[in-house]
N, C-alpha and C positions, 0 to 999 in steps of 0.2 A: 037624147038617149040616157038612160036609166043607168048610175054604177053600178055594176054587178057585184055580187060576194065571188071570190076567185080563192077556191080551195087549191093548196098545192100539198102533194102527197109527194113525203120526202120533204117537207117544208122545213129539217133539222139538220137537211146535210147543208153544205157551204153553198151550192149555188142555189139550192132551194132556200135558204136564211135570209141570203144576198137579195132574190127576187119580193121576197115576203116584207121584209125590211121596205125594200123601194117602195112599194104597194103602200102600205102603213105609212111611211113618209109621206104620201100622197094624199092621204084620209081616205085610203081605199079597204073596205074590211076583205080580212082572208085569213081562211082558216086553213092552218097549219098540222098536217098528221103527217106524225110517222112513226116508227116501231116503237117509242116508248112516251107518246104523247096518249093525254087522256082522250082525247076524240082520236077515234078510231081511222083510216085512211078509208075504210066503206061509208062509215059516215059521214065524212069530211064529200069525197065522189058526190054523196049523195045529195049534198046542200049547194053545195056550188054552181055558179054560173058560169063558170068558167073554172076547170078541173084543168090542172097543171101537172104532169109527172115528171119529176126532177128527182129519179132515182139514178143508182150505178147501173150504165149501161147494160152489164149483162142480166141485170133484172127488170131490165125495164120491159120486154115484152113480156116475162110471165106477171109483174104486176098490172099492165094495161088489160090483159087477159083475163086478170081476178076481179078489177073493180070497173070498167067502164061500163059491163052491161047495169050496172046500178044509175050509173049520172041521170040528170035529169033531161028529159029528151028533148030540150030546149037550149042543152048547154051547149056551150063550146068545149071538148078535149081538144087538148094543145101539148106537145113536150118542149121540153128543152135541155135533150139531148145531143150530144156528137155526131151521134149516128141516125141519119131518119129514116131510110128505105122500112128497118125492122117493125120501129115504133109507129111509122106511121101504117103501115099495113095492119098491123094490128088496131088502132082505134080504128079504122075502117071496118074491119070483121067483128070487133067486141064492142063498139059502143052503138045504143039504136041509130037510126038508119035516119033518123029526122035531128041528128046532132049535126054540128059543126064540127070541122076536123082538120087541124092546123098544126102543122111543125113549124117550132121558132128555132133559132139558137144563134146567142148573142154569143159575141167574137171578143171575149173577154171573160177572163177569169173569176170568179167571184168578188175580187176584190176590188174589180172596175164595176161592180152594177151599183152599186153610190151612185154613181154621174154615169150617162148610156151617151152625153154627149159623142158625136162624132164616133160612138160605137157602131161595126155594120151589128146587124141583125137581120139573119137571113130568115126568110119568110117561106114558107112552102105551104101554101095554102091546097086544099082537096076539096074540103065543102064549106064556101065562107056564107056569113051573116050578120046579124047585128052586132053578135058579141067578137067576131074575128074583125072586125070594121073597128070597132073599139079598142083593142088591142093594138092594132097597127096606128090609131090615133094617139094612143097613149105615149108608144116609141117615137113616133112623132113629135110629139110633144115633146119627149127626155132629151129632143136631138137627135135622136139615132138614126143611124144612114142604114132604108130599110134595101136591102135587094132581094127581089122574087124571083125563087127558080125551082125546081123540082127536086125529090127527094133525091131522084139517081143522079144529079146534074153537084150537087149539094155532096153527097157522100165521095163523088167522083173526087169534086175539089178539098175536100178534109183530106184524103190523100195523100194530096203535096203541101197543102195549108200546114198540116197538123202532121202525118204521116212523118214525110220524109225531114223537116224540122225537128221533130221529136227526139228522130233515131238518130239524126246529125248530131244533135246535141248532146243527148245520152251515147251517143261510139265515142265523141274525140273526149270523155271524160274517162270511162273506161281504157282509153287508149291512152289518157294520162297515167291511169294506175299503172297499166301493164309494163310504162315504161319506168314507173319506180319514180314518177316526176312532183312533185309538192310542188302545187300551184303559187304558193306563196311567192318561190323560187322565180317563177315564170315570170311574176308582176313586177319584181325587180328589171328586167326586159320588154317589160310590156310597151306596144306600140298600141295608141289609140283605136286602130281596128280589131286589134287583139284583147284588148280592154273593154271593149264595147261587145264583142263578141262571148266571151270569157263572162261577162256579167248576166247575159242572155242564157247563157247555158248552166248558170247557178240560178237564175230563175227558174228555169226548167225543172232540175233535179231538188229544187226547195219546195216540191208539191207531191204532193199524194201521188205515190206510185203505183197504187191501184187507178188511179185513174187514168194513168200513162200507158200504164198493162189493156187497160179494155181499147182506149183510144188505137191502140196499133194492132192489135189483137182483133177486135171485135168489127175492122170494118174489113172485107174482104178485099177491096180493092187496094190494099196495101200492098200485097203480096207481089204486082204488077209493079206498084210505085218504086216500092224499097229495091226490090229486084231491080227496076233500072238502075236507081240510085247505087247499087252494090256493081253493076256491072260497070258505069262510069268511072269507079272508084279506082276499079280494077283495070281500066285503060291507061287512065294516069298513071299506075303502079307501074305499069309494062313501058311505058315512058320511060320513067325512070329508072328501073330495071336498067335497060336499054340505053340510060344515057342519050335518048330520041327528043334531042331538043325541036326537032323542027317537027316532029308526030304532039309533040305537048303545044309546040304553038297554031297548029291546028287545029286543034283540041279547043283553043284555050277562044280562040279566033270563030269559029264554032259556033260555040256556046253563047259569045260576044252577041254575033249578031244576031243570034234567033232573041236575047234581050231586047234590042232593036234601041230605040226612043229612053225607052224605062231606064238604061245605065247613067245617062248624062242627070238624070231627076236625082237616082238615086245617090249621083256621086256629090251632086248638091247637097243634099237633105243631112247625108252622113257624114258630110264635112261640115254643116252645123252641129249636130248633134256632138261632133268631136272635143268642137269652140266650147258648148255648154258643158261637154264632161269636163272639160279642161278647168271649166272656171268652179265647177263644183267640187275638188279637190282643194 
């Protein structure tokens, strides 16, 4: 099979650089457009084999909707976006009809697409061909742990992936402020779960907060998640309220076993990762 030239539009934001980078480390050519590059994102569309749109979510269907009907009607359109249900409906109704049409989205931040090793990369294929066969051999190749599922199966799980992670992260920070508390303060106290977590949540709030805003904002299925998520909060609170030590260990008991299996891995895993914080101080 032939390397294709793989235009990505939006090739100047961070995870559009991130992906263009990898490519070019590869001896893969790709042409890069975006709002203030000299090749145009129509004519970038136009050249490529493989048309990439790694714009800010909430523009990413009116720009699917401006440039796909230009592609060339042998390419593959692909995003690598958060959200696929919107994006990918759209290259189905704006790009011809004898295209390829494929959502990816790798499960890492810009700063992981250096190495894809042992990265998932979700796959949502609609109309595959030689240049989505390629694509998925390339992740292959980086190592990337590829799983295929559907758009609404896919946005479902961003939800809790990303959804309710997100807002955990960003409340118990806010909920630092509100208590007047300087984290510094905290880390004098700090317990290894608390430090592990605490550094998770400085990772969070050390990124672009437009991107946090669309991510919880722009996928609907949030409103279900986070809403659970707020209602559980609020059970616990009435525990406590309550002094209902045996309503919190039910609660608690609960939750345990619908984890099932997955507690004892993870009590494993996070009692390494403890040992390594430990020894990296």
């Amino acid at each position: 099979m032939n390397t294709p030239t793989i235009s990505i539009i939006g090739g100047e934001g961070k995870m559009g650089k991130a992906f263009a980078d990898l490519f070019e480390a590869r001896g893969i050519d790709v042409l890069v457009a975006d709002l203030n590059t000299k090749l145009t994102p129509e004519q970038a569309a136009k050249k490529g084999d493989i048309v990439i749109f790694s714009v800010p979510i909430s523009k990413t269907v009116a720009v699917i909707k401006e440039l796909a009907p230009s592609v060339k009607k042998s390419s593959l359109v692909a995003d690598i976006t958060s959200i696929k249900c919107p994006a990918i409906e759209a290259m189905i109704q704006h790009a011809p009809e004898s295209c390829e049409v494929h959502g990816f989205h790798p499960m890492s931040g810009p700063g992981g697409i250096t190495d894809l090793k042992k990265t998932v990369v979700v796959s949502c294929p609609v109309r595959s061909g030689k240049w989505s066969e390629w694509m998925l051999k390339f992740f292959t190749e980086e190592e990337a742990i590829i799983k295929e599922t559907t758009a609404e199966e896919h946005d479902k799980m961003m939800s809790i992936v990303q959804g309710i992670t997100h807002i955990s992260s960003i409340a118990t920070a806010m909920a630092l402020k509100e208590l007047g508390i300087n984290v510094e303060d905290t880390l004098e106290f700090s317990s290894p779960v608390y430090k592990l977590r605490l550094d998770m949540i400085g990772r969070v709030l050390s990124q672009s907060p437009q991107l946090y805003a669309e991510i919880a904002v722009e996928n609907p299925l949030n409103k279900k998640t986070i809403t659970a998520y707020h209602d559980a909060l609020k059970k616990l609170l009435k525990c406590i309220q309550k002094k209902d030590e045996s309503s919190f260990i039910q609660s608690f008991e609960q939750a345990a076993d619908h984890l099932g299996d997955f507690k004892e891995e993870a009590y494993q895993k996070t009692s390494e990762l403890i040992q390594r914080s430990k020894d990296l101080l």
